[in-house]
C-alpha positions as CSV (number, residue, x, y, z in Angstrom):
1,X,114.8,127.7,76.9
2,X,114.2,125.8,80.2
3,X,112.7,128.2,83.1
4,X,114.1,127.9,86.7
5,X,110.8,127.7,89.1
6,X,112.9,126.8,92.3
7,X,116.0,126.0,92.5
8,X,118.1,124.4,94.7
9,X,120.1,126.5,97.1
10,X,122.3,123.9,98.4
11,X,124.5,121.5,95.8
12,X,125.3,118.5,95.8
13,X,128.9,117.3,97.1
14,X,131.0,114.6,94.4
15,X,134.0,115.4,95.9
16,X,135.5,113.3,99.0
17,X,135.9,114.8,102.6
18,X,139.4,114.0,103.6
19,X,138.5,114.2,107.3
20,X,135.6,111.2,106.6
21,X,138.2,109.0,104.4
22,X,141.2,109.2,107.3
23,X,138.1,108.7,110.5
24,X,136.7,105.5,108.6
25,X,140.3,104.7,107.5
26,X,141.3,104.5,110.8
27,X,138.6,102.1,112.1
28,X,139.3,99.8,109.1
29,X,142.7,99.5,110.1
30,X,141.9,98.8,114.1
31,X,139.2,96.2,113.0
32,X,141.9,94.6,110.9
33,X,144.5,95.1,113.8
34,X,142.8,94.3,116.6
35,X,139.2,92.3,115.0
36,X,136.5,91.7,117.6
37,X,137.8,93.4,120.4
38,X,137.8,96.9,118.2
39,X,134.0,95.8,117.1
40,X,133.0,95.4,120.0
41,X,134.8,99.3,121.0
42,X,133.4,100.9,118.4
43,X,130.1,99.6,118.5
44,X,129.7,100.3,122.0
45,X,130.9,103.8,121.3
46,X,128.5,104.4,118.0
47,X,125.5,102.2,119.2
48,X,125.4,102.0,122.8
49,X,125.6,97.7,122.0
50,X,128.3,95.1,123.3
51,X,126.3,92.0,123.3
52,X,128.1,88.8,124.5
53,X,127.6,87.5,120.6
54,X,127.3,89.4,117.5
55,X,126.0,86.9,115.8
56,X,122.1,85.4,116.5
57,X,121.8,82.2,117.5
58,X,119.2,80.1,115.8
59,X,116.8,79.8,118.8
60,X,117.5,83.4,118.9
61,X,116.2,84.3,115.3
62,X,113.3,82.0,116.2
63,X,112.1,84.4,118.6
64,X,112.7,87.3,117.1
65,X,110.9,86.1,113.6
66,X,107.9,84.6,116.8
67,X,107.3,88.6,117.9
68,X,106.8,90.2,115.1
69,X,102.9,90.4,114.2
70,X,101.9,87.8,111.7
71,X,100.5,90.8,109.2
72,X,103.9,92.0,109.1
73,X,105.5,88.3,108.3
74,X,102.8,88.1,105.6
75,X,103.5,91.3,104.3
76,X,107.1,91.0,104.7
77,X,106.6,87.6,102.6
78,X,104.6,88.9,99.7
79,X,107.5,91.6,99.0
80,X,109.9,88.8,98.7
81,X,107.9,86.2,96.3
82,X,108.0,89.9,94.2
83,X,111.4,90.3,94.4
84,X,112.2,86.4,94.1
85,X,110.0,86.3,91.1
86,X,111.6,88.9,89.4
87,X,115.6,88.3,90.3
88,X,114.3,84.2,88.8
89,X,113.3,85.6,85.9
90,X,116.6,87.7,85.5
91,X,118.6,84.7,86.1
92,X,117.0,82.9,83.7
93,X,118.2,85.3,80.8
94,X,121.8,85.0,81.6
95,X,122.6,81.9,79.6
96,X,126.6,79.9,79.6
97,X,127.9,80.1,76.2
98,X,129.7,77.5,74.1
99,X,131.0,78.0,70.4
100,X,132.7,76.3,68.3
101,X,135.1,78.9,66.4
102,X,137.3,76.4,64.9
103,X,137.0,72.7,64.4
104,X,138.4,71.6,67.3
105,X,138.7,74.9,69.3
106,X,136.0,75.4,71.7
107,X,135.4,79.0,73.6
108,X,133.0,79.7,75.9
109,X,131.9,81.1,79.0
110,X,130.4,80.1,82.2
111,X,128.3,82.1,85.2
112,X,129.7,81.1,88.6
113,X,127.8,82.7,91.9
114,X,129.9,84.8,94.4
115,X,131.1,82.3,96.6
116,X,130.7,84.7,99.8
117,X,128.8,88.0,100.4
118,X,128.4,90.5,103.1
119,X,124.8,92.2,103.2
120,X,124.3,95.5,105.0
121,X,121.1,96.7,106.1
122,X,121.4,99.9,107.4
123,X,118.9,101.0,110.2
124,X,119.5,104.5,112.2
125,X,116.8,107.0,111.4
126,X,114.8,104.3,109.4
127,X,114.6,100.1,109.8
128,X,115.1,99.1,106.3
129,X,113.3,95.9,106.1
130,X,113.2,96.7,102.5
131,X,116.9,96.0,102.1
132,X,117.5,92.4,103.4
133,X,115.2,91.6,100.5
134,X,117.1,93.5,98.0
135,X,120.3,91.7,99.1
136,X,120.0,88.8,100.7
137,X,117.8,87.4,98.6
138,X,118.9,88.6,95.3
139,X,122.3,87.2,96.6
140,X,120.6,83.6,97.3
141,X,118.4,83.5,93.6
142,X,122.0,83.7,91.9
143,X,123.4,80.9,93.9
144,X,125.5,82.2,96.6
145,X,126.4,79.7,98.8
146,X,126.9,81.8,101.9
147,X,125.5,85.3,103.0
148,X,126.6,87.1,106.1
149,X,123.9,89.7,107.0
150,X,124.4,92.8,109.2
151,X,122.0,95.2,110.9
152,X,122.8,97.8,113.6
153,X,120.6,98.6,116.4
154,X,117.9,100.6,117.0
155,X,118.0,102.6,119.9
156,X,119.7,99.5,122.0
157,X,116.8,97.3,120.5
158,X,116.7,94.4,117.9
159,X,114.8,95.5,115.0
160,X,112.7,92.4,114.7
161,X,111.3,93.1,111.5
162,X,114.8,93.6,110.0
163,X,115.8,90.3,111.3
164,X,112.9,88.4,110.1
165,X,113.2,89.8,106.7
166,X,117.0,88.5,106.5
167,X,116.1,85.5,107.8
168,X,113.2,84.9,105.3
169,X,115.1,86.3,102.6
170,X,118.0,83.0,103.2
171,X,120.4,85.0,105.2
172,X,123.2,81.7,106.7
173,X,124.3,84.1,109.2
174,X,122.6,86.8,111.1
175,X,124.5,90.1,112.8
176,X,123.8,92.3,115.0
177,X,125.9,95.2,114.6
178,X,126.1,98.4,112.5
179,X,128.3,100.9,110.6
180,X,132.1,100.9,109.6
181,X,132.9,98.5,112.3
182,X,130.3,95.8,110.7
183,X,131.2,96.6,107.5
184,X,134.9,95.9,108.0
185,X,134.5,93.0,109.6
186,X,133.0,91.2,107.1
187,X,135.7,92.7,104.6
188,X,138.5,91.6,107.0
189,X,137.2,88.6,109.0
190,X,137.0,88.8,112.8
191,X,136.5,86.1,115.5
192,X,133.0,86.4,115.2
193,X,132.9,86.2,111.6
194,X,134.8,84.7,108.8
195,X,135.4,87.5,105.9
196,X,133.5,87.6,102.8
197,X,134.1,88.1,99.2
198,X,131.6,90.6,98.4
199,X,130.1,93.8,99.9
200,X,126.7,94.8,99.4
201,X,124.1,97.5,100.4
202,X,123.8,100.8,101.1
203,X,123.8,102.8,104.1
204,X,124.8,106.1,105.3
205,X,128.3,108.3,104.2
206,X,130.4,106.1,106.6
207,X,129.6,103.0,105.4
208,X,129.6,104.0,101.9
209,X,132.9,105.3,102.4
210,X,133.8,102.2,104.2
211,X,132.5,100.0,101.2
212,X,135.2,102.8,98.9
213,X,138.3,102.2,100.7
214,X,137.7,98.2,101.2
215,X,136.9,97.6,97.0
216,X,139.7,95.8,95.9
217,X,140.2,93.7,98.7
218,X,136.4,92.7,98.2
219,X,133.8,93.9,95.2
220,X,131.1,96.1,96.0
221,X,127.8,95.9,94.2
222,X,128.2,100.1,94.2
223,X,128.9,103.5,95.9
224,X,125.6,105.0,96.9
225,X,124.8,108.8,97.9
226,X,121.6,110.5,98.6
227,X,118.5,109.1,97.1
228,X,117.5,110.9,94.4
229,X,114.5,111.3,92.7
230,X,113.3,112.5,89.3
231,X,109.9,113.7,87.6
232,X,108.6,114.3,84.3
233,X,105.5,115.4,84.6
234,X,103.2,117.2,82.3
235,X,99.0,118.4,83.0
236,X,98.4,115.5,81.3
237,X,99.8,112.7,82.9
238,X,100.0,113.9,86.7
239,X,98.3,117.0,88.9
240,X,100.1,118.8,91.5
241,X,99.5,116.7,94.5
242,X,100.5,113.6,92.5
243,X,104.0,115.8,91.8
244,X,104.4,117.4,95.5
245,X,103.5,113.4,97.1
246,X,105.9,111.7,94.6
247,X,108.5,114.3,95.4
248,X,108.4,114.5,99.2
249,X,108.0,111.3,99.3
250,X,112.1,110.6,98.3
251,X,112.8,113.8,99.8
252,X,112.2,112.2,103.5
253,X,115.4,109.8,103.0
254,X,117.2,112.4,103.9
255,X,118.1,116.1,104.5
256,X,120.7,116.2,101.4
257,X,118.2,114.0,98.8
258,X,118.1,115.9,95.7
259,X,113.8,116.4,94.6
260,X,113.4,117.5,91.1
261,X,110.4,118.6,88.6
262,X,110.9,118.8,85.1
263,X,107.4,119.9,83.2
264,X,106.4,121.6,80.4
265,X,103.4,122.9,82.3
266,X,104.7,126.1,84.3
267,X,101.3,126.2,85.9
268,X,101.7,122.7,87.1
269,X,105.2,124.0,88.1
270,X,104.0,126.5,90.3
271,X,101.4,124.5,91.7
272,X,103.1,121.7,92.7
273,X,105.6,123.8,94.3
274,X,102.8,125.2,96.5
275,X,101.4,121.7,97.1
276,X,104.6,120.8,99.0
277,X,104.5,123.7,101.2
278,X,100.8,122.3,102.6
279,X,101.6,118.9,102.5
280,X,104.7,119.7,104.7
281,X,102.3,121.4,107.2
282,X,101.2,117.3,108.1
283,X,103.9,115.1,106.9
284,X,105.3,113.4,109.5
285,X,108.5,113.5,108.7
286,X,108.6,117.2,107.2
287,X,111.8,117.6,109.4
288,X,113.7,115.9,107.2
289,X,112.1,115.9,104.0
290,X,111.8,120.1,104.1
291,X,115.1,120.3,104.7
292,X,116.0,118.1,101.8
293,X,113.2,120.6,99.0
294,X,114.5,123.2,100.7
295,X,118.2,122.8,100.0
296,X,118.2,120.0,97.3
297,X,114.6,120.2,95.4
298,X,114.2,121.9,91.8
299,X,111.6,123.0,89.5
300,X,112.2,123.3,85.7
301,X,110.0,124.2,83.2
302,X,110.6,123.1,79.7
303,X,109.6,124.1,76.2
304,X,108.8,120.6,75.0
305,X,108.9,117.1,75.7
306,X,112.9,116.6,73.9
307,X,114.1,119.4,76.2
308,X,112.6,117.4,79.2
309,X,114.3,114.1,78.0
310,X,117.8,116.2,77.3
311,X,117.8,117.1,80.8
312,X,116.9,114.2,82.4
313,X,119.7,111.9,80.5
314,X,122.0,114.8,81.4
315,X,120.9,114.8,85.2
316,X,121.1,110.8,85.0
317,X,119.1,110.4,88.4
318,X,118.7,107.0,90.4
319,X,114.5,107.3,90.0
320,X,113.2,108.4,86.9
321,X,109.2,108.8,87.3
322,X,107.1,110.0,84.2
323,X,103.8,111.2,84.5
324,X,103.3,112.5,80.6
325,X,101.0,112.2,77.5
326,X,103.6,110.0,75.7
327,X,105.2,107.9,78.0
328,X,106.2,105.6,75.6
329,X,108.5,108.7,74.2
330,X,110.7,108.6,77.2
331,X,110.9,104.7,78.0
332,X,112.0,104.5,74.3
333,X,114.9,107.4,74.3
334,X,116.2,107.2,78.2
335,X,119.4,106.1,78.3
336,X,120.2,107.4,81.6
337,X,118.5,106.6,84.9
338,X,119.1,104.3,87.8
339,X,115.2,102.6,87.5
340,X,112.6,104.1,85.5
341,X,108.9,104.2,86.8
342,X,106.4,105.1,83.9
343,X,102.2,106.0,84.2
344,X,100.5,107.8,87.4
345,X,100.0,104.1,88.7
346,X,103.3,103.6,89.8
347,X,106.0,105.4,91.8
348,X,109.6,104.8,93.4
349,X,107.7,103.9,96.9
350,X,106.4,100.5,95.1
351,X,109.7,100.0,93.5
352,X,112.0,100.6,96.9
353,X,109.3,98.2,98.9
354,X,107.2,95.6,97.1
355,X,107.2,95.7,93.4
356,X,109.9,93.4,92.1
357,X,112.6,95.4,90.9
358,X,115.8,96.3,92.9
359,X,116.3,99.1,95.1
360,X,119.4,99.5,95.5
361,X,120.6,102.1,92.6
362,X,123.2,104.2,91.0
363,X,123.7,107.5,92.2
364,X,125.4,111.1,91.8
365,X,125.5,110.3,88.1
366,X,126.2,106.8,88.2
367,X,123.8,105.6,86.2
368,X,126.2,106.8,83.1
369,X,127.6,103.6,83.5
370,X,126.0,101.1,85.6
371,X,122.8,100.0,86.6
372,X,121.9,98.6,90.2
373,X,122.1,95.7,92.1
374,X,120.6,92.6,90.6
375,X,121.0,88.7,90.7
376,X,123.9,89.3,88.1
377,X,125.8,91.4,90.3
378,X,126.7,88.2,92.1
379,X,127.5,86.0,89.6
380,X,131.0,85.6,87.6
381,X,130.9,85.4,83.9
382,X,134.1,83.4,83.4
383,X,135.8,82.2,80.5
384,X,137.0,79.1,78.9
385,X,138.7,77.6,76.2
386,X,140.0,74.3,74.7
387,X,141.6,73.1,71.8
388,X,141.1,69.5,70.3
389,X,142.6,69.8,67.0
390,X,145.8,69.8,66.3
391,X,145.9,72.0,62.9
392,X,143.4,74.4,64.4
393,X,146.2,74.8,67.1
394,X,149.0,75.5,64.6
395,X,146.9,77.5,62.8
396,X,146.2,79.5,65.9
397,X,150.0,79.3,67.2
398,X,151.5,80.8,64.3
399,X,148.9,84.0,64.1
400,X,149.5,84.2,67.9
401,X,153.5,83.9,67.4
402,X,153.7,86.8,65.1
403,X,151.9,88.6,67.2
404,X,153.9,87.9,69.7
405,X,156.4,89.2,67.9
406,X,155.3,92.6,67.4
407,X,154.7,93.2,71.0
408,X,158.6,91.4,72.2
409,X,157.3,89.4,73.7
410,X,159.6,86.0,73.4
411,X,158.0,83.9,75.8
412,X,154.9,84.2,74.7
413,X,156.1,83.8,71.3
414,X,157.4,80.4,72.9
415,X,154.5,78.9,74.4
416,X,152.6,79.7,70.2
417,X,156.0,78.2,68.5
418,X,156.3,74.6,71.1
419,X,152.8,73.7,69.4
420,X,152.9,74.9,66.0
421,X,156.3,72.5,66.6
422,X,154.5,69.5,67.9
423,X,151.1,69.5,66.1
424,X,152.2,70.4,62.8
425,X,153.5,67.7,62.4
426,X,157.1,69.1,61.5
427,X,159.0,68.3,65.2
């Protein structure tokens, strides 16, 4: 039986806030209505910015990309040859498919890139550079033909850094300009920007609700919530300040990101919980990420190793970190986690920054039933078929007329009997 060490004393909320739904409703509709002129409204009212243009020029991106310190372009480039890497190889695996069923009747199917997407890259309390690699360039590996990429502002300034990831990362147009407003836009189409067929990114609960009310009219590549992270950690695999690091470390995304420690060491338990109460006493962003351990963080211990994995399936978290003496145990017999990151010599940080893999992640139990964004999320898997032989069509047409049949349905009945007709041989 599975001992509570802290709990959480705030939970988290699935449910939809009817008062968010009808604010970000309402700005979809006036940026529909009223396009550029409402941007521009609501930007200046959110963000303090009303440039003359949106949109960067190229000779503005130039010397944006020209300030920022050459450390940071070669830093910013080494994260996106990992990510590039990575989203090449995943492209690789997804292979057309032709078969011959029949002689004669061909069926297969084809992967066609998004033909338009919308990237957001959310700034406020943090620039993340992070994200215009995660979705502009993911979006460029698969073959879309045209990206749209928005950031807000920061604090009235251009988040330089932020621009010259999207630009490294392929972005064909460049935004400056945050929130619902941004987000809309690129659903709808404004002056300033022609509409897109895709969504993608995450960002705080007014874009995400944004993103919600939009799907249909364009896809999303997912809802995200509050970060979440997971660890299973044991004496063996990890130590306290590994666990308190690894946890706070999430927890600083914000004050509602859940932290949680499942262990079968109750010493390790305790003492990791006391690790984050002295690493808060210097982390620089404690304001946020105490908040977040103190209403949202969890320590479990449990009797054994299967109890551990039967809660953390059952959680179904967006990071999965395991720090154990059988590793392998829990890579082989997860079946639910956003992205998993197994041994003490690798944690989400690497995976939301420079490693390779995606960031952007299922959440709030998502991960159920989808995993995150990657170079497939922006490519079509589209069928065909065609028919050469003319038995192999009756054949076919008088299975699918009977069919037919059952269901009443006489005109498709019709379009099955016209060819058994003329390629049987009997019209």
């Amino acid at each position: 039986m599975a001992e509570l060490l802290k709990d959480a004393t705030a939970k988290a909320a699935h449910g939809g806030d009817p008062e968010l739904t009808r604010r970000v409703g309402e700005i979809i509709a006036e940026v529909e209505r009223r396009g550029e002129s409402a941007v521009r409204e609501y930007s200046a009212e959110f963000d303090n910015w009303a440039p003359e243009s949106f949109r960067l020029s190229d000779d503005e991106i130039a010397q944006i990309v020209a300030s920022v310190d050459p450390r940071t372009i070669d830093d910013i480039t080494f994260a996106q040859t990992q990510i590039r890497t990575f989203a090449e190889a995943q492209l690789a695996s997804m292979l057309d498919v032709e078969i011959e069923t029949l002689p004669g009747v061909v069926l297969g199917h084809t992967n066609i890139p998004v033909q338009a997407v919308g990237a957001y890259v959310p700034g406020g309390r943090y620039p993340m550079v992070a994200s215009a690699h995660m979705s502009v360039l993911t979006a460029k590996v698969a073959g879309v033909p045209r990206v749209a990429a928005c950031t807000p502002p920061i604090g009235g300034n251009v988040p330089a850094e932020t621009v010259a990831a999207m630009h490294l990362a392929g972005a064909d147009e460049i935004y400056l300009v945050g929130g619902i407003q941004a987000v809309a836009a690129l659903a709808v189409g404004t002056e300033f920007v022609d509409s897109v067929d895709m969504l993608v990114g995450p960002g705080n609960a007014f874009v995400a609700e944004a993103k919600r009310l939009l799907y249909g009219r364009v896809g999303i590549d997912l809802l995200a919530g509050p970060t979440e992270t997971l660890l299973l950690a044991d004496d063996v695999g990890a130590d306290a300040e590994l666990c308190a690091t690894d946890l706070l470390g999430q927890a600083e995304h914000g004050p509602t990101s859940p932290a949680v420690l499942l262990t079968t060491s109750r010493q390790l338990g305790l003492d990791t919980i006391a690790e984050v109460q002295h690493q808060l006493e210097t982390l620089a962003t404690a304001d946020v990420a105490g908040q977040a351990w103190a209403d949202y963080g969890r320590v479990i211990v449990c009797d054994d190793n299967a109890e551990m994995l039967q809660m953390a399936n059952d959680l179904a978290f967006e990071h999965v970190q395991v720090m154990t003496d059988d590793d392998d145990y829990f890579f082989a017999n997860m079946v639910n986690y956003g992205a998993l990151f197994l041994g003490p010599m690798t944690n989400v940080s690497y995976g939301d920054k420079v490693i390779g893999t995606n960031h952007t992640l299922p959440t709030q139990g998502a991960a159920r039933y989808t995993g995150g964004l990657w170079v497939g999320k922006f490519l079509k898997t589209c069928t065909y078929q065609k028919v050469t032989n003319p038995t192999s069509s009756t054949t076919i047409g008088e299975y699918c007329s009977r069919l037919c049949a059952i269901e009443n349905f006489a005109g498709h009945q019709a379009q099955a009997d016209i060819r058994v007709r003329r390629y049987s041989g009997t019209s």
